[in-house]
N, C-alpha and C positions, 0 to 999 in steps of 0.2 A: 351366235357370232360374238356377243359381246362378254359371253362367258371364257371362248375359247382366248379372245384379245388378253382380257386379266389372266387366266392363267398363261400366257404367254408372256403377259408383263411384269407381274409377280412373281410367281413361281419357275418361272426360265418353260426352257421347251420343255426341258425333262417331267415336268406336272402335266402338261398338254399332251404328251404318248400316253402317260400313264391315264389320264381322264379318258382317249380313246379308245384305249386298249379295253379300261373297266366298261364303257358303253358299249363296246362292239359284244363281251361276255354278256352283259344285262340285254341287248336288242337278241343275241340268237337264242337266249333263254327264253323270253318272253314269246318267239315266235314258236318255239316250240309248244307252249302252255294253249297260245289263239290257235293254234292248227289244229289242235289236237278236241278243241271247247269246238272251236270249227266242223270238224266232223262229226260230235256227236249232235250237234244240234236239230240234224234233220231228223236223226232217228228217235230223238228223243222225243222230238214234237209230235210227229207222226202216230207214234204209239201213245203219247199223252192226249193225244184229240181223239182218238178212236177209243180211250180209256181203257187200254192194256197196257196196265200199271206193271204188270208182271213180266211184260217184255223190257223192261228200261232197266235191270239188273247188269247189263253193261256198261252203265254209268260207271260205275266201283271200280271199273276196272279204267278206264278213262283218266278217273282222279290218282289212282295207284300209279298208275306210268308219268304223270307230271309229277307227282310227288317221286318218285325213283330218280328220274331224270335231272330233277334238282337236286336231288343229293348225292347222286353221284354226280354230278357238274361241281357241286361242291366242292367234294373230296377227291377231286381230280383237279382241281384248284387250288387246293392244301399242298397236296403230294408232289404234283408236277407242276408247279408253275411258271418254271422256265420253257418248256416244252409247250404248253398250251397260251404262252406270250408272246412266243416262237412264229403263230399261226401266222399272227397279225401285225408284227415287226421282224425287220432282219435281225436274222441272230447276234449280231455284232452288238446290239443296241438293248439287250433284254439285263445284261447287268446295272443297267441304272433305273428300272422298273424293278426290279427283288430288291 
């Protein structure tokens, strides 16, 4: 709260969309990264207590889709970021966020 006050009070409101806009990006990133750690943890466990080290070759693949995921959220960030600022402000209001 007392971050959102200063940028309210220093930088006008136009800092405070843009601060939300960048944390709504950063929170649905990250829940994509914990959902994704989320699901493999049973399988991974599971087959690490039982020591079938040979079944947990679907990690790779686990870390490969967070890492995609982030980069193309990236460069869909690049590319379009009127469209993906769009999401989560009315379109009227995304020329003082670019």
């Amino acid at each position: 709260m007392v971050c959102a006050f200063a940028l309210s009070v220093f930088v006008r409101l136009d800092g405070l969309a843009a601060y939300a806009v960048i944390n709504h990006f950063i929170f649905v990133s990250k829940m994509v990264g914990y959902a994704s750690s989320d699901a493999l943890k049973p399988l991974v466990s599971v087959n690490w207590g039982a020591c079938e080290y040979k079944r947990i070759y679907f990690i790779h693949s686990g870390i490969a889709f967070v890492m995609v995921f982030g980069t193309l959220l990236a460069t869909l960030l690049y590319i379009f970021p009127d469209l993906l600022i769009s999401i989560f402000i009315d379109s009227g209001n995304t020329e003082v966020l670019t």
